[in-house]
N, CA, C and O of each residue as an XYZ file, in Angstrom:
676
protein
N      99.424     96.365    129.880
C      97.986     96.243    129.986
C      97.394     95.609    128.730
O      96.433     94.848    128.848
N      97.958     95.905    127.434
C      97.466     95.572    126.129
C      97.548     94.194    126.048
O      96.574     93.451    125.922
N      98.787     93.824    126.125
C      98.997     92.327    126.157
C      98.521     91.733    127.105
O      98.622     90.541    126.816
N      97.889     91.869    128.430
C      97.382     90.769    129.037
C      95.465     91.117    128.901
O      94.512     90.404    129.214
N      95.509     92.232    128.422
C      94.099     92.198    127.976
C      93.717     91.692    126.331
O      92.658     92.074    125.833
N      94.506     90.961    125.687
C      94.792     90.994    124.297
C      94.352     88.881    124.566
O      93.881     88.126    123.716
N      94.693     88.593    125.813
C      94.379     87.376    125.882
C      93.310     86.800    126.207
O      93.087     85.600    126.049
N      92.495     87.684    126.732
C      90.761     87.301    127.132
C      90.818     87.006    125.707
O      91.378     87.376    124.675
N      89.513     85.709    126.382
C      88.685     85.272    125.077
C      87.452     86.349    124.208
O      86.626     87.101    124.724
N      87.638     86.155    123.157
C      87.239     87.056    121.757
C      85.736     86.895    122.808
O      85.207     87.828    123.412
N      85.335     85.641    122.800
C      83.612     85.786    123.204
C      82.990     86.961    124.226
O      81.892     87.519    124.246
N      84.247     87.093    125.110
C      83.766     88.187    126.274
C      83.217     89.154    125.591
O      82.086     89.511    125.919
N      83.997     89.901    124.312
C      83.871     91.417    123.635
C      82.453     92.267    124.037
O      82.330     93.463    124.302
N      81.290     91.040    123.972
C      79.864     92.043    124.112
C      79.656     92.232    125.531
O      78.610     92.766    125.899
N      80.977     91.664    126.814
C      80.401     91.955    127.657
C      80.227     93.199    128.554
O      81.109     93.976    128.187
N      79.655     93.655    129.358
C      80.269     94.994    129.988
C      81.093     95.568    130.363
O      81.465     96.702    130.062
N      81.837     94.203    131.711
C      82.634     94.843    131.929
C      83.909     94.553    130.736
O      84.965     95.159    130.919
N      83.842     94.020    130.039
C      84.801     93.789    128.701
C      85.497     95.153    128.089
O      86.596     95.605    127.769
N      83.853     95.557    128.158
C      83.547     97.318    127.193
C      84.233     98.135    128.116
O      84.898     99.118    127.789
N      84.031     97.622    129.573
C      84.394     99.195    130.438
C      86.254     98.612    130.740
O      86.608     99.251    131.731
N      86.694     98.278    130.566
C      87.743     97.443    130.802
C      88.745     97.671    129.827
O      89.947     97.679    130.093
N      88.169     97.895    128.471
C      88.609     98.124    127.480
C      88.647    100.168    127.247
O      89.609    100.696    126.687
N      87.996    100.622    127.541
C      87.707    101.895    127.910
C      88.600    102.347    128.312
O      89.158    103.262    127.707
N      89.162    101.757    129.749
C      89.976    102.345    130.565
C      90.948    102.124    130.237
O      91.575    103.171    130.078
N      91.532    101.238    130.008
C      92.717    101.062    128.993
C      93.270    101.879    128.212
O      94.487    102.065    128.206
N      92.365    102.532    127.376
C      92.278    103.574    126.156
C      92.436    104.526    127.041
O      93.365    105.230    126.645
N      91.997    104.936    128.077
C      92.156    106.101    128.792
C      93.354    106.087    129.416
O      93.914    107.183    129.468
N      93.924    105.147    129.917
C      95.334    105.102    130.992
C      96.489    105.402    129.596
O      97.593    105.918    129.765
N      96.003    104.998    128.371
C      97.233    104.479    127.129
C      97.828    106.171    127.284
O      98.980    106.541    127.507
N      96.354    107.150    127.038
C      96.737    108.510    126.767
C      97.695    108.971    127.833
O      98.600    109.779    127.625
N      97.483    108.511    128.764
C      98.413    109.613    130.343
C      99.414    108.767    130.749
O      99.629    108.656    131.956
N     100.204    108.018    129.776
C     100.986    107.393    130.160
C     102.698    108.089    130.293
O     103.042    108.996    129.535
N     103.195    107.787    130.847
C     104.300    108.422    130.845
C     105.358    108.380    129.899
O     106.008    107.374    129.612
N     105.548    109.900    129.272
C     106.369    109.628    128.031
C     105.447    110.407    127.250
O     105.975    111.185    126.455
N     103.758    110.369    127.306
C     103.184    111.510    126.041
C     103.048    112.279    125.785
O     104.165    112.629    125.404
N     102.439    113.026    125.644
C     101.914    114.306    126.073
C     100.858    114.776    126.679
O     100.117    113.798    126.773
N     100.384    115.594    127.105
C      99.374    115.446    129.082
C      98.376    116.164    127.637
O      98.714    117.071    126.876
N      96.814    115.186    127.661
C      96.133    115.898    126.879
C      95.921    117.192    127.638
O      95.951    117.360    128.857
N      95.665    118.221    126.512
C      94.905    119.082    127.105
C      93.749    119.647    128.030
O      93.646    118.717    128.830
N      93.064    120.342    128.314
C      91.237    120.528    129.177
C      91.719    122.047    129.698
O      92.862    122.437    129.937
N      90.401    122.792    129.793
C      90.101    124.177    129.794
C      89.324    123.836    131.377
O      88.805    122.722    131.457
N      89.230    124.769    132.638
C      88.395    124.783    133.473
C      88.670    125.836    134.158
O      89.822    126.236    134.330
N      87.595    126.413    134.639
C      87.352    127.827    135.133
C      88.051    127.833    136.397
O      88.156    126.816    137.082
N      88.713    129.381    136.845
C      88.919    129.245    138.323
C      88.434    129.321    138.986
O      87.294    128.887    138.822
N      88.785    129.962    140.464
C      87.621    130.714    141.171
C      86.996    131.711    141.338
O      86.297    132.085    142.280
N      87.386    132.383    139.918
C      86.690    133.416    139.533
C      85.760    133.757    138.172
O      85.181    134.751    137.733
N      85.947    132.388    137.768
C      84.854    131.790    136.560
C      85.721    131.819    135.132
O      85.240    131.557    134.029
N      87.057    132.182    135.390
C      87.490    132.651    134.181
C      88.615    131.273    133.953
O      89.465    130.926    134.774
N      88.364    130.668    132.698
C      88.546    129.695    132.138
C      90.291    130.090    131.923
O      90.732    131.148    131.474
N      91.315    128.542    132.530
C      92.790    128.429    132.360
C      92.704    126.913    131.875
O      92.076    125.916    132.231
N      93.703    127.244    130.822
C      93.978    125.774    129.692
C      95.225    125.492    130.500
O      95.957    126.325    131.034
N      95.361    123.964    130.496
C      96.607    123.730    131.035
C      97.840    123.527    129.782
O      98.970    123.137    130.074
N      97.458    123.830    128.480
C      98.544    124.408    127.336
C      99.122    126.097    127.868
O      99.997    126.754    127.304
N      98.500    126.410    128.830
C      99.072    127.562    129.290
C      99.885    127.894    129.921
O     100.123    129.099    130.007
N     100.758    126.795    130.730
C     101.896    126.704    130.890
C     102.820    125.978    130.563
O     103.600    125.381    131.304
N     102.767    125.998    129.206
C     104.056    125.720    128.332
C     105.309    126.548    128.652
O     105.462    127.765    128.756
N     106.398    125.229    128.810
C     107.727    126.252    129.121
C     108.311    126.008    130.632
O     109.478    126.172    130.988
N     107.263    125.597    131.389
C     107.339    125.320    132.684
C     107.212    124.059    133.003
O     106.378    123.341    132.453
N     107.988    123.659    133.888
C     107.515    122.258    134.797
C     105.974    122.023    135.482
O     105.750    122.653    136.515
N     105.534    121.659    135.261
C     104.237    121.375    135.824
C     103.464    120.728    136.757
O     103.107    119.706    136.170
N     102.931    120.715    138.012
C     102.486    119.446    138.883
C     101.365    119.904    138.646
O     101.024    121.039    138.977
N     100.412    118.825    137.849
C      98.672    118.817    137.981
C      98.492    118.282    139.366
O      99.076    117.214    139.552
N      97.944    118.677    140.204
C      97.516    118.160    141.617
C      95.811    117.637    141.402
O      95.237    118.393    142.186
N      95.294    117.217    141.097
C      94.191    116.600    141.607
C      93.657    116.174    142.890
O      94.080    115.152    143.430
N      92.750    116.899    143.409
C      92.824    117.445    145.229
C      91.165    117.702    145.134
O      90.558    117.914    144.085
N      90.482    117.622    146.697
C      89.258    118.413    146.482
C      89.600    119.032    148.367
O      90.588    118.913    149.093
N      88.283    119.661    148.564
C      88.908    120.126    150.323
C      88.123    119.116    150.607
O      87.459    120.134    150.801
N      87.393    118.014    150.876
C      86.170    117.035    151.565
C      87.793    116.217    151.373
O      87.755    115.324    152.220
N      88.925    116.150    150.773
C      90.208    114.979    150.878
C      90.932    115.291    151.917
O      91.428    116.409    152.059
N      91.069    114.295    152.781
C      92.140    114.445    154.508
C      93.751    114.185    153.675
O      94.540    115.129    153.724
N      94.075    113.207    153.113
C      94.557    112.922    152.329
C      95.150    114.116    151.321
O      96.365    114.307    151.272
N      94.471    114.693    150.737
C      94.678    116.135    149.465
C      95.495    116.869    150.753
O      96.636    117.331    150.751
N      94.405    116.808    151.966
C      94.525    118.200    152.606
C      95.670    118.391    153.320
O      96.131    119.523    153.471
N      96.312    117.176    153.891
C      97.376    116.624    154.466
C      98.763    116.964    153.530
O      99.820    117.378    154.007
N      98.507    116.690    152.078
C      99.774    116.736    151.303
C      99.902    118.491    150.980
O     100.991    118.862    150.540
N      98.786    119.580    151.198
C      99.117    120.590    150.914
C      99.966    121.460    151.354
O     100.549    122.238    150.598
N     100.193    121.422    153.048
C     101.959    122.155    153.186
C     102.695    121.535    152.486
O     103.531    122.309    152.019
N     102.867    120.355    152.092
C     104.534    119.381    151.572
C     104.535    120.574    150.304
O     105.544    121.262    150.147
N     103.113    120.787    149.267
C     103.065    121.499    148.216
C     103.175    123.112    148.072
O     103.680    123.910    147.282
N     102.442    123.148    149.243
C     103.136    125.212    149.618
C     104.268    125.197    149.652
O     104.792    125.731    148.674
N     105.265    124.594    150.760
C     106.468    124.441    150.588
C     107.359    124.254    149.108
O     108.207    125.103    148.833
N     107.181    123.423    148.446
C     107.558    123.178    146.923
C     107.483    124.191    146.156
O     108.449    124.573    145.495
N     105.919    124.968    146.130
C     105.909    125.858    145.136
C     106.786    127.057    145.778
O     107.471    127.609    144.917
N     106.914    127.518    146.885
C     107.594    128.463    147.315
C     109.263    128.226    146.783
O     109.906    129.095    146.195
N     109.726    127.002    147.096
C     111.289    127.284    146.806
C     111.375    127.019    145.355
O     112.386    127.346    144.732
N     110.332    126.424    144.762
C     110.718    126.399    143.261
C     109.808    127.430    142.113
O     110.106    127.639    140.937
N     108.608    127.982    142.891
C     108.276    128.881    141.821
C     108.866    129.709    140.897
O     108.431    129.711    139.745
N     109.652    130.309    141.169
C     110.773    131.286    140.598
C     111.773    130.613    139.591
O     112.383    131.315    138.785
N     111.957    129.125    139.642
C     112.951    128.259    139.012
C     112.496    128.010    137.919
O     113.314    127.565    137.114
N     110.927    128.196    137.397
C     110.473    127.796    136.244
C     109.526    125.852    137.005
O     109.352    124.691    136.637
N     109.363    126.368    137.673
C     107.700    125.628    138.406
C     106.496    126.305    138.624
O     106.326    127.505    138.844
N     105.353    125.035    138.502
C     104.703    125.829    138.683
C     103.396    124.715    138.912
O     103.407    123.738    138.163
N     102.539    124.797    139.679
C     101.379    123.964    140.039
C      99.917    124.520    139.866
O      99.368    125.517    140.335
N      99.480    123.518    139.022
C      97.592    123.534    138.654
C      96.993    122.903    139.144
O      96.946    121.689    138.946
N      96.230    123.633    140.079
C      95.743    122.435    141.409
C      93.920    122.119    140.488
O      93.386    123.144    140.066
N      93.368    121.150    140.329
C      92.240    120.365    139.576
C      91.393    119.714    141.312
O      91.702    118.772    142.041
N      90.467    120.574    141.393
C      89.667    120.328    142.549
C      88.508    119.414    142.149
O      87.623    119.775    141.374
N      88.553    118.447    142.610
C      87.178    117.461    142.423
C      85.897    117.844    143.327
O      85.006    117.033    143.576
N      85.914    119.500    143.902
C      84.742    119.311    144.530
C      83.417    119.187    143.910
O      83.313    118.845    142.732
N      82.306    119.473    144.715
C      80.855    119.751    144.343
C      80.517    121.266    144.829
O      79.549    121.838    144.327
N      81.194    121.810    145.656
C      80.406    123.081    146.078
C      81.430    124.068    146.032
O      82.498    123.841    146.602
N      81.229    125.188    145.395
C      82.567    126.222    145.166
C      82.638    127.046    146.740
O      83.447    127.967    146.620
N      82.001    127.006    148.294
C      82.540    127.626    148.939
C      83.142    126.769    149.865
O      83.311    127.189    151.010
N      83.637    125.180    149.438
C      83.511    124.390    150.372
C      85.244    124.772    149.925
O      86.232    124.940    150.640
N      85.027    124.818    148.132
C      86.925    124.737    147.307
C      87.604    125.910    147.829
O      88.730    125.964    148.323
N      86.613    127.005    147.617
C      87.324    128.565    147.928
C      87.981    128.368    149.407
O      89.183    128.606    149.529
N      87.231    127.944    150.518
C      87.824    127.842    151.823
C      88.703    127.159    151.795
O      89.769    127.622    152.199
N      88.660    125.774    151.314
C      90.405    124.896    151.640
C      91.366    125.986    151.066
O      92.255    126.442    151.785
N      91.183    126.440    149.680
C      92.565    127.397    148.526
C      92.178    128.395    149.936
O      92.328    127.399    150.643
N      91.926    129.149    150.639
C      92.236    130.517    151.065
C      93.214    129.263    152.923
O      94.336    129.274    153.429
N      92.436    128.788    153.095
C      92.674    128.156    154.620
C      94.210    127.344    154.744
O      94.934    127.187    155.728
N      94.379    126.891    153.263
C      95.594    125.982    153.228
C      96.813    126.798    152.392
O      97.867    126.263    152.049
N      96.590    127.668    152.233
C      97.304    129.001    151.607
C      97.723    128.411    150.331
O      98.941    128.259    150.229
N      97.116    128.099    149.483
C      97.293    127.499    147.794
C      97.423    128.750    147.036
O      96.446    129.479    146.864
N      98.228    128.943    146.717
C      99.049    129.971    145.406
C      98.610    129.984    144.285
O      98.072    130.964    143.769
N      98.836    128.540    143.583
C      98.975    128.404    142.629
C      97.462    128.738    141.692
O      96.434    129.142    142.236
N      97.554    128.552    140.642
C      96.296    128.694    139.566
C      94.971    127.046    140.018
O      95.169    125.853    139.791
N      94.107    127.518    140.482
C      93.080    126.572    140.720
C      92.099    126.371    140.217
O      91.471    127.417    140.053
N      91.402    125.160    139.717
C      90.480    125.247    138.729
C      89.303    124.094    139.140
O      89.741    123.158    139.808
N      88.126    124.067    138.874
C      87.408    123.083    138.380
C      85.993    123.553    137.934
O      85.538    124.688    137.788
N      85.374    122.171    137.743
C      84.294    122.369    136.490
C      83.334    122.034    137.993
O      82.193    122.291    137.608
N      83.236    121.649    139.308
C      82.570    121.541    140.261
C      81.618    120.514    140.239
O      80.528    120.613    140.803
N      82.095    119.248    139.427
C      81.346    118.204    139.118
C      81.752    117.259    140.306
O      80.765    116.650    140.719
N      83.043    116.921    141.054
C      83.435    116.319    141.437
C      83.573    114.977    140.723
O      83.623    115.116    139.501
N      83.637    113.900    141.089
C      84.170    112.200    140.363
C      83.620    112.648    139.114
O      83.992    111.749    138.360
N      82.886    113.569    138.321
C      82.233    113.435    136.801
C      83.542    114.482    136.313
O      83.678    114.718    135.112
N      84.259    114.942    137.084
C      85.085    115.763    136.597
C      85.424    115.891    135.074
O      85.368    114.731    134.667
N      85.696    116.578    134.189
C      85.788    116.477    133.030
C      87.396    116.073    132.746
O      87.751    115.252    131.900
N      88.132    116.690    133.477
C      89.861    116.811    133.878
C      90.497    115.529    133.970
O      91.453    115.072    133.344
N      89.247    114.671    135.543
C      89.558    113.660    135.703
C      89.258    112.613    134.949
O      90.103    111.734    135.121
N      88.453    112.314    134.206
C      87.997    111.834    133.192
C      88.942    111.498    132.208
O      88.797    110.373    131.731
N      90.017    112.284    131.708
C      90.481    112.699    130.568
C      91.649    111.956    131.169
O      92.178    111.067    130.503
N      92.027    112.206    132.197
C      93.478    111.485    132.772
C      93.051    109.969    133.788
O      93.998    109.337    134.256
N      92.196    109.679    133.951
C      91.726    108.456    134.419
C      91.835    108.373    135.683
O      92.207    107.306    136.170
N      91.586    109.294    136.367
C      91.563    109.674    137.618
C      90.606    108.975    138.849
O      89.491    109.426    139.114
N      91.063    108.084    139.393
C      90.190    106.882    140.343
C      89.917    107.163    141.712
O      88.931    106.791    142.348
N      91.099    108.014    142.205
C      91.483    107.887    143.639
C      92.169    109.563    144.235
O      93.175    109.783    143.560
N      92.037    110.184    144.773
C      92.930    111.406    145.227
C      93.610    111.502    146.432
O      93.095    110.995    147.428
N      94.901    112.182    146.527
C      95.032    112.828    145.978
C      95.376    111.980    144.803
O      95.509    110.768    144.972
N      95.585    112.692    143.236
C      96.653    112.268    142.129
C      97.169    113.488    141.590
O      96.628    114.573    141.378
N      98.526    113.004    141.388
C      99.425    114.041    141.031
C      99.983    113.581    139.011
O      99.752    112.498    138.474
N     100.579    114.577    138.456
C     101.397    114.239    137.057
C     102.107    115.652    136.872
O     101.746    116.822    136.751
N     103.272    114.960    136.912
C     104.431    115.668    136.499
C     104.970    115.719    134.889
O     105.465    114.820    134.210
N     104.723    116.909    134.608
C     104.943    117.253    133.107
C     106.447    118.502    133.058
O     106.712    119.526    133.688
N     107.057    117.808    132.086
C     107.642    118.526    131.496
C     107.745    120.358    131.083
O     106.750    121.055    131.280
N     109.155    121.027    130.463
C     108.229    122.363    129.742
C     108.248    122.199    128.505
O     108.480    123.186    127.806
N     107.971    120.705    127.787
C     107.427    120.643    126.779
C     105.863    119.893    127.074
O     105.679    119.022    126.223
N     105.004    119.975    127.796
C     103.904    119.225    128.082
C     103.657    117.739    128.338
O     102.591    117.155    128.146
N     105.276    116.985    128.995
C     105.661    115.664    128.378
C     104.758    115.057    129.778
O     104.511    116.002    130.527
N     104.212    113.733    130.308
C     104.333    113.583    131.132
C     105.551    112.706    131.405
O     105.971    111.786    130.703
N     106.189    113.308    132.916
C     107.465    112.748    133.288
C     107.583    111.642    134.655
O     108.445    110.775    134.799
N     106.210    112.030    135.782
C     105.950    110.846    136.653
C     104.589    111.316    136.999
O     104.119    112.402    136.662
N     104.025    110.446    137.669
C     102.890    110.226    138.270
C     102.830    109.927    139.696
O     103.730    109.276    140.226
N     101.844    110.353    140.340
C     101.559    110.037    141.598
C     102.959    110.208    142.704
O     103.044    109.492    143.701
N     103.830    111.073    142.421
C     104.280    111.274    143.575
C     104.049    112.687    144.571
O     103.486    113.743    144.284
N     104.420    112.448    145.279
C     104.374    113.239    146.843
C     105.485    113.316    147.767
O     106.453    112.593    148.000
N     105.101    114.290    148.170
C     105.891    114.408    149.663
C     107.765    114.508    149.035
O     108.238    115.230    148.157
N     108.321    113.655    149.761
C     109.573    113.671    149.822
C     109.728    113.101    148.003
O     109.745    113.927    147.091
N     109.806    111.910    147.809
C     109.771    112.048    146.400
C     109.659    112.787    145.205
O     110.452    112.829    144.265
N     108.557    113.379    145.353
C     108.504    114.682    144.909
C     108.939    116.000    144.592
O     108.960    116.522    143.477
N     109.282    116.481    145.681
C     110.670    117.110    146.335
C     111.903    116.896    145.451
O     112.482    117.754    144.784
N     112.239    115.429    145.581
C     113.487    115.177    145.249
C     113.394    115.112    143.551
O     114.226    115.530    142.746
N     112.256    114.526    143.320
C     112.040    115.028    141.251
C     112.182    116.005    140.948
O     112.737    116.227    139.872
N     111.646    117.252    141.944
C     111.569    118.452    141.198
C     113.213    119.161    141.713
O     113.916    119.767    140.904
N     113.592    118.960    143.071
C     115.072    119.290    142.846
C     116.053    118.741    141.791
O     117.176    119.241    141.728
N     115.680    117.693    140.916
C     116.412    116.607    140.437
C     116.433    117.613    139.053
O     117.539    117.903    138.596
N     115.145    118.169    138.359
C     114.709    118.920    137.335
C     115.393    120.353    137.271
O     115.799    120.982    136.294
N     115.390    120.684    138.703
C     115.295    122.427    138.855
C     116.707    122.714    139.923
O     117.087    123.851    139.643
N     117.101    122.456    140.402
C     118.338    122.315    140.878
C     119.948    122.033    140.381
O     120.850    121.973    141.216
């Protein structure tokens, strides 16, 4: 990305989308695979604030999901399934809800039987989470390490599956 944005002409610099272009860049550099998954604090569904430094030690799938996603909502058996045969192995999933309304989130987590630790700030697209990891499109997934590494991105389903048997198996 650096190098082919390194070749625009110098004159663009004051332009907007130059600025926002350049932004995102800086934002994708951080969540790239290989760093370390910045940190962010967000409440569950019970208001009480989980850092995702809190599962250090464990394999990690950040899920980025909201319930208004057919898409999110579609990939959540593939993910019940997952966390069930691998919870116990030293897995473990932080599902990051992009909604707007907390009884719209509470119903998908109770309806789609989600386990795991669930969180958001209920901003939806202003997400603070998503923000931080450059989050465009959902579902999005990042696979971290149990040193906080990130190890892949955006997979699902069968792929997925086969990373985390690949890790934990």
């Amino acid at each position: 990305m650096d190098s082919i944005f390194n070749l625009l002409d110098g004159s663009l610099s004051s332009s907007t989308y130059y600025k926002a272009v350049k932004k995102r860049i800086k934002v994708l550099r951080n969540v790239e695979i290989g760093k370390k998954a910045p940190d962010f604090t967000l409440n569950d569904t019970l208001g009480k604030p989980i850092s995702l430094s809190s599962f250090k030690g464990k394999y990690l799938l950040i899920d980025f999901w909201a319930a208004w996603c057919g898409p999110c909502r579609r990939e959540n058996p593939n993910n019940v399934k997952l966390y069930s045969d691998y919870k116990n192995k030293g897995f473990e999933i932080f599902g990051v809800s992009f909604d707007n309304k907390r009884s719209a989130w509470v119903k998908a987590i109770v309806k789609d039987g989600l386990e795991w630790p669930q969180v958001s700030d209920l901003k939806g697209w202003r997400s603070a989470a998503g923000k931080i990891y450059g989050v465009n499109s959902i579902p999005h997934t990042v696979l971290l390490d149990k040193n906080g590494i990130i190890i892949a991105k955006n997979l699902r389903g069968k792929e997925l599956r086969e990373k985390v048997a690949e890790l934990l198996d």
